[in-house]
HTML snippet that shows the backbone in 3Dmol.js (N, CA, C, O; Angstrom):
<script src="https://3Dmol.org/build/3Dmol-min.js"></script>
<div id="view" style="width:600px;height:400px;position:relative"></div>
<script>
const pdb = `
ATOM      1  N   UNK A   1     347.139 206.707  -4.863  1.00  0.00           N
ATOM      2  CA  UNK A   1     346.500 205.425  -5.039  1.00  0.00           C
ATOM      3  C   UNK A   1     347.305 204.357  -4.309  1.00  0.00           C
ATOM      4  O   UNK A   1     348.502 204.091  -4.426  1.00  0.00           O
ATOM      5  N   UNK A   2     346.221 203.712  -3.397  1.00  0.00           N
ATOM      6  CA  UNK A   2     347.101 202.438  -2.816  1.00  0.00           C
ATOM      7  C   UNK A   2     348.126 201.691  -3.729  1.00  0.00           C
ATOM      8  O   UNK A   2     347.789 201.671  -4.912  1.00  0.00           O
ATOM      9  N   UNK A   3     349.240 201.108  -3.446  1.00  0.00           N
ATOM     10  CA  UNK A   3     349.842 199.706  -4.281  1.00  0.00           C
ATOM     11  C   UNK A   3     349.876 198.515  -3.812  1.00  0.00           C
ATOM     12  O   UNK A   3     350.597 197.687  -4.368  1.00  0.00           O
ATOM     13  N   UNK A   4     349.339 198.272  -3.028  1.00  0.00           N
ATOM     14  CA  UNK A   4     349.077 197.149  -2.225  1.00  0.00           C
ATOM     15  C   UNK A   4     347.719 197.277  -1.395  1.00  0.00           C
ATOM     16  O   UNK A   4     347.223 198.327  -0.987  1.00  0.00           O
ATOM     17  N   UNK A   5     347.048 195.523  -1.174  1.00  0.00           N
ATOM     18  CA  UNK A   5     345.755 195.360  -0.877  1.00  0.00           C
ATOM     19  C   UNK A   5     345.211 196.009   0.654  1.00  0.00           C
ATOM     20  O   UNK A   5     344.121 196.495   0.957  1.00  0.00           O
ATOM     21  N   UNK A   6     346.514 195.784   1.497  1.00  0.00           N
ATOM     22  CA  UNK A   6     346.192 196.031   2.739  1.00  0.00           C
ATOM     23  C   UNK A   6     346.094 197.744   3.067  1.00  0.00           C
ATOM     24  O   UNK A   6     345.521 198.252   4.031  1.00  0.00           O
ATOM     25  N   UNK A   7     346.870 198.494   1.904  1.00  0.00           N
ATOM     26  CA  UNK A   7     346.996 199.647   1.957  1.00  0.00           C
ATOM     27  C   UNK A   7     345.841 200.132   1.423  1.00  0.00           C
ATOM     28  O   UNK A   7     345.490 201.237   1.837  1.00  0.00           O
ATOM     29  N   UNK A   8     344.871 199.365   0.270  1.00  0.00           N
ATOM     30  CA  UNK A   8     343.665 199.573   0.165  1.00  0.00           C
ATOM     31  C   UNK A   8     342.790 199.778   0.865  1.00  0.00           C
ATOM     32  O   UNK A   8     341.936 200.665   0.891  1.00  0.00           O
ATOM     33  N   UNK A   9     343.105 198.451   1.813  1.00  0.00           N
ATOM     34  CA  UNK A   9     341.842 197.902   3.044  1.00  0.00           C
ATOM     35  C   UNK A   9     342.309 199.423   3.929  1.00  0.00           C
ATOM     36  O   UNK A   9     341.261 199.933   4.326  1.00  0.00           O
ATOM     37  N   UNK A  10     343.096 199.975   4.199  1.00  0.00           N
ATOM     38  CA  UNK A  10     342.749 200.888   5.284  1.00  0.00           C
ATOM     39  C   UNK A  10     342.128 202.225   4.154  1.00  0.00           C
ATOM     40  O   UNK A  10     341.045 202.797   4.280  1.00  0.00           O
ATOM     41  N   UNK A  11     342.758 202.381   3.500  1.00  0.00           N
ATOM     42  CA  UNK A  11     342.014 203.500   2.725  1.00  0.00           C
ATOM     43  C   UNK A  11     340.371 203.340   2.904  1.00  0.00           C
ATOM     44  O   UNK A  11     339.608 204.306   2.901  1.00  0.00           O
ATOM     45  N   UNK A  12     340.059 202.304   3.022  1.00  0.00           N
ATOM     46  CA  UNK A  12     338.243 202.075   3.150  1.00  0.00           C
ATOM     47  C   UNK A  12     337.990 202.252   4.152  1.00  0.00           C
ATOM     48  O   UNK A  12     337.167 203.129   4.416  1.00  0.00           O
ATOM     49  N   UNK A  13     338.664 201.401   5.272  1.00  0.00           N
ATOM     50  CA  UNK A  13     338.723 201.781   6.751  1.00  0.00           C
ATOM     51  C   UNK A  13     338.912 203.366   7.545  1.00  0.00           C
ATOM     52  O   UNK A  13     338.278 203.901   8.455  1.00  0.00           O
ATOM     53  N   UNK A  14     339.741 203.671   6.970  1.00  0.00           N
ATOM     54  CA  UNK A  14     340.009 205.236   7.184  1.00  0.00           C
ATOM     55  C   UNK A  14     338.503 206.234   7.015  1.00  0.00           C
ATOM     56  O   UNK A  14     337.894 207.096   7.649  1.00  0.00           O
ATOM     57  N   UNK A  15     338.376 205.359   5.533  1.00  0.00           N
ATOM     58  CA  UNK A  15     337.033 206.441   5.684  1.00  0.00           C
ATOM     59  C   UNK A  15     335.740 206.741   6.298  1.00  0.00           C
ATOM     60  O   UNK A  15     335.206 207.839   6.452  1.00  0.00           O
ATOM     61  N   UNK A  16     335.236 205.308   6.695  1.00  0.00           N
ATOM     62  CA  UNK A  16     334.187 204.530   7.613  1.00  0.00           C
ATOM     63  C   UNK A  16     334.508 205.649   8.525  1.00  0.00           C
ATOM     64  O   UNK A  16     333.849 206.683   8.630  1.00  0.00           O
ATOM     65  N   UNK A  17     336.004 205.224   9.428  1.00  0.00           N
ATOM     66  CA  UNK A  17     335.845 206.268  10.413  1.00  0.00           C
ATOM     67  C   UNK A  17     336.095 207.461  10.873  1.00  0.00           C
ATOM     68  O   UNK A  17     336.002 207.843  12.039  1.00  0.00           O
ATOM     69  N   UNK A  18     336.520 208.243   9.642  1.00  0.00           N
ATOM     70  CA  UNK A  18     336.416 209.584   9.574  1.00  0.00           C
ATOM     71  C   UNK A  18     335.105 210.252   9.623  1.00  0.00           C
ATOM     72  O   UNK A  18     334.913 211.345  10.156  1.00  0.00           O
ATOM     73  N   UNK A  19     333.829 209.221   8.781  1.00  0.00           N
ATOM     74  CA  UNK A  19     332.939 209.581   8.876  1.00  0.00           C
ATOM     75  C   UNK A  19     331.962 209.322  10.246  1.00  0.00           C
ATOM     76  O   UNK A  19     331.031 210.031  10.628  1.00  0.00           O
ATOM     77  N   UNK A  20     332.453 208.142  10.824  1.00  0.00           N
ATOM     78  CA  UNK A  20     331.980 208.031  12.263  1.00  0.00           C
ATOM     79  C   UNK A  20     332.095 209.011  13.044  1.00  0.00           C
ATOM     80  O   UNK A  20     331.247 209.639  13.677  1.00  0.00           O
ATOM     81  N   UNK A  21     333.528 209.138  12.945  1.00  0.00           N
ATOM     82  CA  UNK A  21     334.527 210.684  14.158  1.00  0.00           C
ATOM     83  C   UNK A  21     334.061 211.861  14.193  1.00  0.00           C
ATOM     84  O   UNK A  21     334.037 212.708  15.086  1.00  0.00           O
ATOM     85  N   UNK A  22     333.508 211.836  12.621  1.00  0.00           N
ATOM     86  CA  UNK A  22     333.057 213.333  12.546  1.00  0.00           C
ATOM     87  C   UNK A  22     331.139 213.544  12.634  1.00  0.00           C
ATOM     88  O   UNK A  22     330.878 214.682  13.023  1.00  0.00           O
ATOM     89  N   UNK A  23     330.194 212.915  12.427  1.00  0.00           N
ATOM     90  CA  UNK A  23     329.171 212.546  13.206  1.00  0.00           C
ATOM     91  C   UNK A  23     329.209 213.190  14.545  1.00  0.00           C
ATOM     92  O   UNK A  23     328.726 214.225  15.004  1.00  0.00           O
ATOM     93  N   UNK A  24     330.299 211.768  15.244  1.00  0.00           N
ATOM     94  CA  UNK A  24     329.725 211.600  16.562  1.00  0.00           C
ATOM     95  C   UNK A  24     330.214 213.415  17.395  1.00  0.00           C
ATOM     96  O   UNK A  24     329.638 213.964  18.334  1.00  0.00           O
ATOM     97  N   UNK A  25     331.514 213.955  16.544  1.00  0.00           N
ATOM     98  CA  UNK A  25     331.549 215.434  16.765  1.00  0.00           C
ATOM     99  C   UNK A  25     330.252 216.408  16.178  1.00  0.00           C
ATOM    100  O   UNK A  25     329.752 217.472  16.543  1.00  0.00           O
ATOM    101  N   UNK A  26     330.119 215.907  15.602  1.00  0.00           N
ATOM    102  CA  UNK A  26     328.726 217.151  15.068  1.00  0.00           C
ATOM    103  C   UNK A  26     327.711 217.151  16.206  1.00  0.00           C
ATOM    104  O   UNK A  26     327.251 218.181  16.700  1.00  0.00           O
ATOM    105  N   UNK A  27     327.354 215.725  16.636  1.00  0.00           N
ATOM    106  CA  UNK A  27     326.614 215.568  17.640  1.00  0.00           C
ATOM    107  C   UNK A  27     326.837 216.056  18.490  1.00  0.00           C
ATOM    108  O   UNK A  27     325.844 216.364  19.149  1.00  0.00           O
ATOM    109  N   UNK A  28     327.946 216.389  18.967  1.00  0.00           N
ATOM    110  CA  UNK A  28     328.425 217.052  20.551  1.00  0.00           C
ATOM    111  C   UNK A  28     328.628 218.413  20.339  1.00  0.00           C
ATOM    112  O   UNK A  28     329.122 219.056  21.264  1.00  0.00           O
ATOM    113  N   UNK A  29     328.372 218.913  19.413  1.00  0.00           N
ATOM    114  CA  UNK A  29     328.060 220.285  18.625  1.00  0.00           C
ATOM    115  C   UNK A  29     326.580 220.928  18.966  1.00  0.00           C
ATOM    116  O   UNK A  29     326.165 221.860  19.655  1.00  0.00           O
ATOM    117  N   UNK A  30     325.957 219.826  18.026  1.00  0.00           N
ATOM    118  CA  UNK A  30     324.456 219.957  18.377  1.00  0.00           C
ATOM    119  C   UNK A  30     324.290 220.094  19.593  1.00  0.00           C
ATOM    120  O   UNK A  30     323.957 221.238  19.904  1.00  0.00           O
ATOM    121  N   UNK A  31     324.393 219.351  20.454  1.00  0.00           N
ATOM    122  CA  UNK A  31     324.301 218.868  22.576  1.00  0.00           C
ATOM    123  C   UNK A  31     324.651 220.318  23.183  1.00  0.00           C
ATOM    124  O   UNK A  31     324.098 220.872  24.132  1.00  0.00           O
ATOM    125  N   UNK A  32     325.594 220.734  22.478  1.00  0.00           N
ATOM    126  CA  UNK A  32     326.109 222.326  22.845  1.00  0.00           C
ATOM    127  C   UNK A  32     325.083 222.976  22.857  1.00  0.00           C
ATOM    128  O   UNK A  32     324.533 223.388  23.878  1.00  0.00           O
ATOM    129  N   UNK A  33     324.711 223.140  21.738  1.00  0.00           N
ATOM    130  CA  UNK A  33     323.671 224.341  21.052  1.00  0.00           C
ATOM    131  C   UNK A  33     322.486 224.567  21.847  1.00  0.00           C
ATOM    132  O   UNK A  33     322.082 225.637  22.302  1.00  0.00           O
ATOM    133  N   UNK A  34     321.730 222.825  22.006  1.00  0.00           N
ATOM    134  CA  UNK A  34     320.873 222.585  22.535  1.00  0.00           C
ATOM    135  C   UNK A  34     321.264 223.410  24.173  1.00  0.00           C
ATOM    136  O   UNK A  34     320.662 224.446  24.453  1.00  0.00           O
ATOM    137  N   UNK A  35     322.188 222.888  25.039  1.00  0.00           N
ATOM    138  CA  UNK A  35     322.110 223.049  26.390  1.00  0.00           C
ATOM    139  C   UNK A  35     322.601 224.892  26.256  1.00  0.00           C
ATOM    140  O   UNK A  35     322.780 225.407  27.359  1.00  0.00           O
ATOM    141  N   UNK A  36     322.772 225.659  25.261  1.00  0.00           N
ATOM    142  CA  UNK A  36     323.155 227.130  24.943  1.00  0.00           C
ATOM    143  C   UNK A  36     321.737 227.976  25.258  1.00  0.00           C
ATOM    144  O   UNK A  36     321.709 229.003  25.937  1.00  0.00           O
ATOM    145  N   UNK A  37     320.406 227.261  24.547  1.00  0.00           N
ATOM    146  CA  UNK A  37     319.514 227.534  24.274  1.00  0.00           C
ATOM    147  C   UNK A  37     318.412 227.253  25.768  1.00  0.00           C
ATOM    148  O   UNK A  37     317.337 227.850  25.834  1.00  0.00           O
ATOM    149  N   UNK A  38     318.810 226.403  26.751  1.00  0.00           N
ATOM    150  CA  UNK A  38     318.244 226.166  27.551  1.00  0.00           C
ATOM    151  C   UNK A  38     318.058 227.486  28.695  1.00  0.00           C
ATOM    152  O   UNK A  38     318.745 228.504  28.612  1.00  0.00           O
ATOM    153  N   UNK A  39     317.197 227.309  29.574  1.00  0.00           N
ATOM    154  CA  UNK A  39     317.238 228.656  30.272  1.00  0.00           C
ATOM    155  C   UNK A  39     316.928 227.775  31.763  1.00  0.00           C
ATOM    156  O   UNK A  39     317.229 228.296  32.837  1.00  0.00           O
ATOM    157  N   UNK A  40     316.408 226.637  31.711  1.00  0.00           N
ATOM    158  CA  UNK A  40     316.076 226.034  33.262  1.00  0.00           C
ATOM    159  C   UNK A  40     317.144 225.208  33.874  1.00  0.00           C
ATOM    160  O   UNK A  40     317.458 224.092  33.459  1.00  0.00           O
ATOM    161  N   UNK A  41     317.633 225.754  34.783  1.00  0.00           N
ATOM    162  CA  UNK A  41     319.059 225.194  35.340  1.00  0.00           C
ATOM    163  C   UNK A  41     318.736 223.508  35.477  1.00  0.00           C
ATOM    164  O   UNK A  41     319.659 222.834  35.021  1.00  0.00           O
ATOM    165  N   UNK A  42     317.635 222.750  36.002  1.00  0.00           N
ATOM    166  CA  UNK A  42     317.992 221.401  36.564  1.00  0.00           C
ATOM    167  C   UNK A  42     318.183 220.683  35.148  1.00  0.00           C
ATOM    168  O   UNK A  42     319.037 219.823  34.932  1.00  0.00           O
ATOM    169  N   UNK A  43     316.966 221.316  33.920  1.00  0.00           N
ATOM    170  CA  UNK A  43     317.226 220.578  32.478  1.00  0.00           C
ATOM    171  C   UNK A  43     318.322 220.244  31.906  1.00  0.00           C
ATOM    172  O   UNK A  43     318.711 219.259  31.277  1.00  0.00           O
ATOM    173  N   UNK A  44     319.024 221.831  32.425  1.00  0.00           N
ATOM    174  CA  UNK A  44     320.710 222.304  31.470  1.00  0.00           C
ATOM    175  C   UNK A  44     321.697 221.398  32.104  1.00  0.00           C
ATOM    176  O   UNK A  44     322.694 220.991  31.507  1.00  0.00           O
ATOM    177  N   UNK A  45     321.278 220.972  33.808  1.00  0.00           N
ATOM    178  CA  UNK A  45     322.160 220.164  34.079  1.00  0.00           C
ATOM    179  C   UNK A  45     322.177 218.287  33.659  1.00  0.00           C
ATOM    180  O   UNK A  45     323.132 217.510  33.653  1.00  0.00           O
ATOM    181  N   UNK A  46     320.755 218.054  33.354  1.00  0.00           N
ATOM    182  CA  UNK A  46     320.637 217.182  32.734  1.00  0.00           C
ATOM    183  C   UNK A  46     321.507 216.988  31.429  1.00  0.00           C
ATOM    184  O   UNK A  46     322.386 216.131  31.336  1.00  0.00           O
ATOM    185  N   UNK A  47     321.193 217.806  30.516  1.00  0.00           N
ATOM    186  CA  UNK A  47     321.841 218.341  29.092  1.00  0.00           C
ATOM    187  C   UNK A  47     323.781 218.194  29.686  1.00  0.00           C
ATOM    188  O   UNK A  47     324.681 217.389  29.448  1.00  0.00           O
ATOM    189  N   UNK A  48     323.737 218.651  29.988  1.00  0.00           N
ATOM    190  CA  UNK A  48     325.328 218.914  30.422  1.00  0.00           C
ATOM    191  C   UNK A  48     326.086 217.277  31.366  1.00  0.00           C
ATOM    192  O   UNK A  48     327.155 216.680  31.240  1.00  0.00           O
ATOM    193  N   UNK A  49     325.212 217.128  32.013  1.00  0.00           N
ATOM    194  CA  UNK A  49     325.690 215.495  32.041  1.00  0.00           C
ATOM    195  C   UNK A  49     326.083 214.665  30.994  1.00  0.00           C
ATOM    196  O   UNK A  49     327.234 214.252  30.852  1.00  0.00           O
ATOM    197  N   UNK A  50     324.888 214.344  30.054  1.00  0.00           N
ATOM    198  CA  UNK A  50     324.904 213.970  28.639  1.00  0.00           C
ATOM    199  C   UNK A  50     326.314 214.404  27.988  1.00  0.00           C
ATOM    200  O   UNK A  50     327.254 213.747  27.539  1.00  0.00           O
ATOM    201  N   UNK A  51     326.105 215.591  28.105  1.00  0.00           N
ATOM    202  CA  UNK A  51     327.445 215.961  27.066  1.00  0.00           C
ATOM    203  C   UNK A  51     328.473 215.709  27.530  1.00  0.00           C
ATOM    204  O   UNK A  51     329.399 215.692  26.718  1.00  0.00           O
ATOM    205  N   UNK A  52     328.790 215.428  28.859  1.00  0.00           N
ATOM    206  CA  UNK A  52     330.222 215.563  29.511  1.00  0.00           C
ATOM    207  C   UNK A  52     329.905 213.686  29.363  1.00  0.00           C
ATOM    208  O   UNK A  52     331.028 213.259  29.630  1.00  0.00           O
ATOM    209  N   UNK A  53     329.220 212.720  29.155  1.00  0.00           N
ATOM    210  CA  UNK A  53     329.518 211.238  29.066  1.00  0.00           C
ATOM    211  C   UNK A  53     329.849 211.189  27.347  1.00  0.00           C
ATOM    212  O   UNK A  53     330.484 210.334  26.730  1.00  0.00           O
ATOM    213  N   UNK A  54     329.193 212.397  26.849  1.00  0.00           N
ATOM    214  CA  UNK A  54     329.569 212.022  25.328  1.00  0.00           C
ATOM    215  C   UNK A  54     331.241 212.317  25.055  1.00  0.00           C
ATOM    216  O   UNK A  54     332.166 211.644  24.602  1.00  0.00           O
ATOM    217  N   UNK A  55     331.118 213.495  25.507  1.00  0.00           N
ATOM    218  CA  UNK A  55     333.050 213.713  25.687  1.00  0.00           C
ATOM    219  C   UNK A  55     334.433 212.857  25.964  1.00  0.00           C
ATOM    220  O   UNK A  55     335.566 212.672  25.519  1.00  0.00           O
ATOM    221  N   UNK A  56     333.332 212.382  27.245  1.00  0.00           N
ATOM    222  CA  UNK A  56     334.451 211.983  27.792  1.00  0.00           C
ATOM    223  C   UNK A  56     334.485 210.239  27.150  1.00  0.00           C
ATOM    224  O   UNK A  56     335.586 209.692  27.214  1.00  0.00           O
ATOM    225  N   UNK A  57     333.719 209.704  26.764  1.00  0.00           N
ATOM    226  CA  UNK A  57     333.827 208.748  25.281  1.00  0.00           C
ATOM    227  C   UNK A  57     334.484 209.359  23.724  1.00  0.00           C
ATOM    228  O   UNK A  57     335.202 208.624  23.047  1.00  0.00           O
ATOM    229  N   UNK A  58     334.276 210.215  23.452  1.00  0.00           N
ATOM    230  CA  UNK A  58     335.288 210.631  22.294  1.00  0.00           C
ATOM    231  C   UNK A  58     336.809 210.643  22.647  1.00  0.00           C
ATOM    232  O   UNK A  58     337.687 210.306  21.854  1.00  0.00           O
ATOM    233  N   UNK A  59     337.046 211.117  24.066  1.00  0.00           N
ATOM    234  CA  UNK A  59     338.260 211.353  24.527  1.00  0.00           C
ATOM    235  C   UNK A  59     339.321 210.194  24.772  1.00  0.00           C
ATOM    236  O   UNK A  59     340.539 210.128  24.604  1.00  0.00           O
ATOM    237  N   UNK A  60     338.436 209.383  25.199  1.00  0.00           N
ATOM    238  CA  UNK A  60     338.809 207.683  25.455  1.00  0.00           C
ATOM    239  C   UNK A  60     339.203 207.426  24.162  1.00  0.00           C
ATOM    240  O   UNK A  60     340.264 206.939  23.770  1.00  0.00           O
ATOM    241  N   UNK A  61     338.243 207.800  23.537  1.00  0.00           N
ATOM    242  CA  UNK A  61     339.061 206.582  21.830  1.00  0.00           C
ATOM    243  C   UNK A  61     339.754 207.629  21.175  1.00  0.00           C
ATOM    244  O   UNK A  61     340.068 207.251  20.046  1.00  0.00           O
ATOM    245  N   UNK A  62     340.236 209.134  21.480  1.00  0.00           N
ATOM    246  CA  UNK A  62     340.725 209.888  21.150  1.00  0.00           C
ATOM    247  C   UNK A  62     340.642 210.744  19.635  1.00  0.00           C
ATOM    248  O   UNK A  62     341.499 211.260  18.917  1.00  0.00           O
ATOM    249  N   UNK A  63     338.786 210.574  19.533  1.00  0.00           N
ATOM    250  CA  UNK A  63     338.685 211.335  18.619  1.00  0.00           C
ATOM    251  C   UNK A  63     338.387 212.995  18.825  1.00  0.00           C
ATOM    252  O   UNK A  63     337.899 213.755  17.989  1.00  0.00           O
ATOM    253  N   UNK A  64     338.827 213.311  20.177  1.00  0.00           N
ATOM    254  CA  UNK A  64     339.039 214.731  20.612  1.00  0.00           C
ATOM    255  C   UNK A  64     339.980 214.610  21.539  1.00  0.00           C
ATOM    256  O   UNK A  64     340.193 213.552  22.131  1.00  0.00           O
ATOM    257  N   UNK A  65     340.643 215.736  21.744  1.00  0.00           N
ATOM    258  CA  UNK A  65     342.099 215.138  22.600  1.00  0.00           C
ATOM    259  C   UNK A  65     341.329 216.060  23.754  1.00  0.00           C
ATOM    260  O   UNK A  65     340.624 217.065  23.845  1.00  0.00           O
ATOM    261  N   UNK A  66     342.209 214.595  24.917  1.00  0.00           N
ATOM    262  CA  UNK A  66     341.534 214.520  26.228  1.00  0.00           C
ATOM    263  C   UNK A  66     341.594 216.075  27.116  1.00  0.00           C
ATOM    264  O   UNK A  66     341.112 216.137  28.247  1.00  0.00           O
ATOM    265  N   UNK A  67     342.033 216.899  26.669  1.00  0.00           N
ATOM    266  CA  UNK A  67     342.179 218.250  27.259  1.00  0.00           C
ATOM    267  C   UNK A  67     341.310 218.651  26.563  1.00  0.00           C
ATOM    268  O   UNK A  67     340.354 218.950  27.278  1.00  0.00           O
ATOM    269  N   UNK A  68     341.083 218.850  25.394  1.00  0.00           N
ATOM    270  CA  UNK A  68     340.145 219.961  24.610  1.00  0.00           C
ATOM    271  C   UNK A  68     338.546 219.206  25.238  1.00  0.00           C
ATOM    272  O   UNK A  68     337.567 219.943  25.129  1.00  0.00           O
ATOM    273  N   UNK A  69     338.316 217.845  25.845  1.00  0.00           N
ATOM    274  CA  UNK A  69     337.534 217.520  26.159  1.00  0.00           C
ATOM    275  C   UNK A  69     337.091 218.256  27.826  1.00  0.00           C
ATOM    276  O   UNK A  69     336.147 218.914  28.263  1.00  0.00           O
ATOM    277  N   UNK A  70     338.682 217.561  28.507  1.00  0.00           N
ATOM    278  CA  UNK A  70     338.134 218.711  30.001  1.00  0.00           C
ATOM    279  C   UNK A  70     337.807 220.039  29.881  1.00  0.00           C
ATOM    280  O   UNK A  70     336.880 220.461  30.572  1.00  0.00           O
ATOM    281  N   UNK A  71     338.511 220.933  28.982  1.00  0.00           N
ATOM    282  CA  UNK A  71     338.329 222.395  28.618  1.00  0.00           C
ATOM    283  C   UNK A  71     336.715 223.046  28.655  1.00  0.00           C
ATOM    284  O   UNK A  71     336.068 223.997  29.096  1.00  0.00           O
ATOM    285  N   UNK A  72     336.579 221.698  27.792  1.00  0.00           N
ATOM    286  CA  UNK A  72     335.072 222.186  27.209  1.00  0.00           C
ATOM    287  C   UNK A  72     333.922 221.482  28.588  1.00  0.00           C
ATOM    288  O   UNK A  72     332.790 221.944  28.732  1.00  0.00           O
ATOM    289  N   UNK A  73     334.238 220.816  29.110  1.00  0.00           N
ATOM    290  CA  UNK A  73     334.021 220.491  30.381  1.00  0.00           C
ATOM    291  C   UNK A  73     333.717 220.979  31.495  1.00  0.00           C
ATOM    292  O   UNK A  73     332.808 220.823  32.310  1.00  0.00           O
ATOM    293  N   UNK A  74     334.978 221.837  31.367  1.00  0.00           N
ATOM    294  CA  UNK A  74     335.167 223.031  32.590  1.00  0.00           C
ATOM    295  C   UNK A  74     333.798 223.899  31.939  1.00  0.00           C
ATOM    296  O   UNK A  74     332.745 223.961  32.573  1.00  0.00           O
ATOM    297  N   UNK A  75     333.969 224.526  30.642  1.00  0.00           N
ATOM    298  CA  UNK A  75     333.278 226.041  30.652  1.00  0.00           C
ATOM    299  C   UNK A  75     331.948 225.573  30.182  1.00  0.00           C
ATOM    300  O   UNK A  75     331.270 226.522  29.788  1.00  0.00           O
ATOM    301  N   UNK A  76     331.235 224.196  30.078  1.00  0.00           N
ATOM    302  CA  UNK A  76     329.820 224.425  30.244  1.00  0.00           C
ATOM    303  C   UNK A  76     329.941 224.242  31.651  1.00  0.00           C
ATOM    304  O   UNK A  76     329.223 225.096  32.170  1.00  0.00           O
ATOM    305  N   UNK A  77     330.507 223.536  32.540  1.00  0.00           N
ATOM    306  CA  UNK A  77     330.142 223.669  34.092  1.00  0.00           C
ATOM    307  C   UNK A  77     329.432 225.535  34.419  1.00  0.00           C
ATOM    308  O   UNK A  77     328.447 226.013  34.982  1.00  0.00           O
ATOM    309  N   UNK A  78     330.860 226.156  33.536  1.00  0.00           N
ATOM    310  CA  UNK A  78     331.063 227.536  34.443  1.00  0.00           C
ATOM    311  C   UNK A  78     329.679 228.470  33.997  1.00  0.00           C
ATOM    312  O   UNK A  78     329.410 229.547  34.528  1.00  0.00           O
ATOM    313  N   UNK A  79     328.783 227.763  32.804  1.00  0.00           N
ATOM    314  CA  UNK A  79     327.825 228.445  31.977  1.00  0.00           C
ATOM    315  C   UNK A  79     326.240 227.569  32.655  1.00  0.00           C
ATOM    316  O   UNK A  79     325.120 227.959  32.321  1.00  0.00           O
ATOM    317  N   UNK A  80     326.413 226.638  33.408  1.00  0.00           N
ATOM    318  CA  UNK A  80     325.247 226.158  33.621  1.00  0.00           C
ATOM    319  C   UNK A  80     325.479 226.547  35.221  1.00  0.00           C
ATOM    320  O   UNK A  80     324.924 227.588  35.571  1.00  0.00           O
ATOM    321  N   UNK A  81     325.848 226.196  35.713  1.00  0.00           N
ATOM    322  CA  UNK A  81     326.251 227.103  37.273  1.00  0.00           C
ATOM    323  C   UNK A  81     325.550 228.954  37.411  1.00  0.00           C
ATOM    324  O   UNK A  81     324.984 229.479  38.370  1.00  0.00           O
ATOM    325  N   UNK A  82     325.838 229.445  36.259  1.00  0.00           N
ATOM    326  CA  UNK A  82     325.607 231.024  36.254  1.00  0.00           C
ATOM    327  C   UNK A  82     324.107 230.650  35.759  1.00  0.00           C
ATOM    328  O   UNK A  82     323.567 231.725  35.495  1.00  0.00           O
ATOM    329  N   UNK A  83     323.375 229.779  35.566  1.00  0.00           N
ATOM    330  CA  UNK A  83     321.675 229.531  35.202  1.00  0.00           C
ATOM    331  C   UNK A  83     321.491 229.765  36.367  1.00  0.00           C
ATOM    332  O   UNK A  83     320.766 230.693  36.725  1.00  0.00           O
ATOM    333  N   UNK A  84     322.043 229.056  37.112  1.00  0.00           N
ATOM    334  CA  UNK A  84     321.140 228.415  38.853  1.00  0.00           C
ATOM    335  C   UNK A  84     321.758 229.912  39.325  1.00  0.00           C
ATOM    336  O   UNK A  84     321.588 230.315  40.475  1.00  0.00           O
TER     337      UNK A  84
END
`;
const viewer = $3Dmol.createViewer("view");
viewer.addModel(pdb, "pdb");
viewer.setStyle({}, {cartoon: {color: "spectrum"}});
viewer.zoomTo();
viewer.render();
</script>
């Protein structure tokens, strides 16, 4: 339990954006799934744009660390490439 107000105020704060952080990851979960399921290369590359601007915004505010972002970067490239 907080003992002080300001230590409160982030306890509330903290949680707001844990629940933001983890959203906006579910979403880039989903974006996965979706472009997994695709079979027409120009769509998947559409799909895969998307996901690589969503990334690379989580990565910026560092709610995925900026490698696990290129990583995942690299291997939908290497999975939508083998469509075409």
């Amino acid at each position: 339990m907080p003992q002080h107000k300001s230590a409160a105020k982030r306890v509330r704060q903290d949680a707001k954006r844990r629940l933001r952080n983890r959203y906006q990851k579910v979403r880039v979960r989903t974006m996965i799934k979706d472009l997994h399921a695709e079979t027409d290369p120009s769509a998947a590359q559409e799909k895969l744009n998307a996901i690589k601007a969503q990334l690379d915004r989580l990565a910026g505010r560092r709610v995925v660390h900026p490698n696990k972002a290129a990583n995942t970067k690299s291997q939908l490239d290497k999975y939508v490439d083998s469509l075409g």
